[in-house]
C-alpha positions in Angstrom: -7.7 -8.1 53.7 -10.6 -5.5 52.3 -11.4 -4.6 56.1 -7.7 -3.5 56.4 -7.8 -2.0 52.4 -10.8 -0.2 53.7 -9.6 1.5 57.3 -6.5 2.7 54.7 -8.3 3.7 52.0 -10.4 6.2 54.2 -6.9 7.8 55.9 -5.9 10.8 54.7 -2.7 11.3 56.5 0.3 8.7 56.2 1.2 6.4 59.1 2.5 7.9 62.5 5.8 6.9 63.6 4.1 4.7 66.4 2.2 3.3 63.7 5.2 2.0 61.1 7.0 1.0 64.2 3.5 -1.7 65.3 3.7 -2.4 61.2 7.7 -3.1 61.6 7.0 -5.5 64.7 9.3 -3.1 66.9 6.8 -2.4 69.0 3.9 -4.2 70.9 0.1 -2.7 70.1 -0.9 -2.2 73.8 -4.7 -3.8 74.4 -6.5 -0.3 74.2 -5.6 0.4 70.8 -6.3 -3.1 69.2 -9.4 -2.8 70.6 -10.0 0.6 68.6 -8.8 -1.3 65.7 -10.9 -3.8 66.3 -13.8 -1.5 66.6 -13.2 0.0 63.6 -12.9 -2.9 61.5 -16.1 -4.4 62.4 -17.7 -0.9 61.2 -16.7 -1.6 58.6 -17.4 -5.0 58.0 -21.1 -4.1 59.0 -21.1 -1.6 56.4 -19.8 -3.8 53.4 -22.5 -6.6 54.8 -25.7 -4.0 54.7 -24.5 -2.9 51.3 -24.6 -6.6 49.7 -27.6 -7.1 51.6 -29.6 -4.1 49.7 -27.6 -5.0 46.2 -29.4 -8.7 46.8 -32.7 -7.1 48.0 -32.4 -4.8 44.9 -31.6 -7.1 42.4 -34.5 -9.7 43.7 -36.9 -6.8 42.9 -35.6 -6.3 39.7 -36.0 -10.0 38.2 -39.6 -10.3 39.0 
């Protein structure tokens, strides 16, 4: 769920129409464009998995 909240959070423009209808279930997300999705979801994820890797790193430092 905070990949999705993420890829949302970053839009500034509301939905398409193609988009509401693929949220609505009225129409099928062809393979091309859940691969996009896709893409940009693990961006993301690989972003929010560096950050808590340099919060631990900097936290270590900061005990000893």
């Amino acid at each position: 769920m905070y990949r999705l909240y993420i890829i949302l959070k970053d839009r500034t423009d509301p939905p398409t129409n193609d988009e509401l209808a693929i949220a609505s279930a009225e129409k099928v997300l062809d393979t091309e464009a859940a691969n996009a999705y896709l893409g940009r979801v693990e961006a993301a994820s690989a972003n929010l998995l560096s950050l808590f890797a340099k919060q631990s790193q900097e936290n270590a430092v900061s005990k000893i």
